[in-house]
C-alpha positions, 0 to 999 in steps of 0.5 A, a space after each residue: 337556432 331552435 329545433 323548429 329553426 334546424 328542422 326546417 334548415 334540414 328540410 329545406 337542404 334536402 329538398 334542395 338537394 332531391 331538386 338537384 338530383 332530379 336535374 341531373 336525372 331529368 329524361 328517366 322515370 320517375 326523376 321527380 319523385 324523390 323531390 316531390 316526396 320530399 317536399 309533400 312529407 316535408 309540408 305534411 310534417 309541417 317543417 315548411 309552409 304552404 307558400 314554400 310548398 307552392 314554391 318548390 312545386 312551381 319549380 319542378 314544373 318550371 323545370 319540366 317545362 324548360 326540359 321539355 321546351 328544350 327537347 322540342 326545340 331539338 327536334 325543330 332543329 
């Protein structure tokens, strides 16, 4: 493995984990930050590319919006 291999192993690994921790913040201030951080200094350092960053982006909204389909239902109920 070269170091750009490793550099983007490393980003992706800890973008994977700002994502977890996120989700298990979710409902807090500011739960996405660290993994949007993550993410934009991550592509802005080029470690990962533009489809990647679209995809992680799309997954904090996806969870947002799950989380917050969630809330809604519980409030209907």
């Amino acid at each position: 493995m070269n170091d750009e291999q490793r550099d983007h192993e490393t980003a992706v690994n800890w973008i994977e984990g700002e994502i977890d921790n996120m989700i298990r913040n979710l409902g807090k201030p500011n739960a996405s930050s660290a993994a949007t951080s993550a993410i934009t200094l991550a592509f802005l350092l080029r470690i990962i590319d533009e489809v990647e960053h679209r995809h992680y982006r799309a997954r904090i909204d996806q969870i947002y919006a799950t989380y917050n389909e969630s809330i809604k239902q519980g409030v209907a109920a």
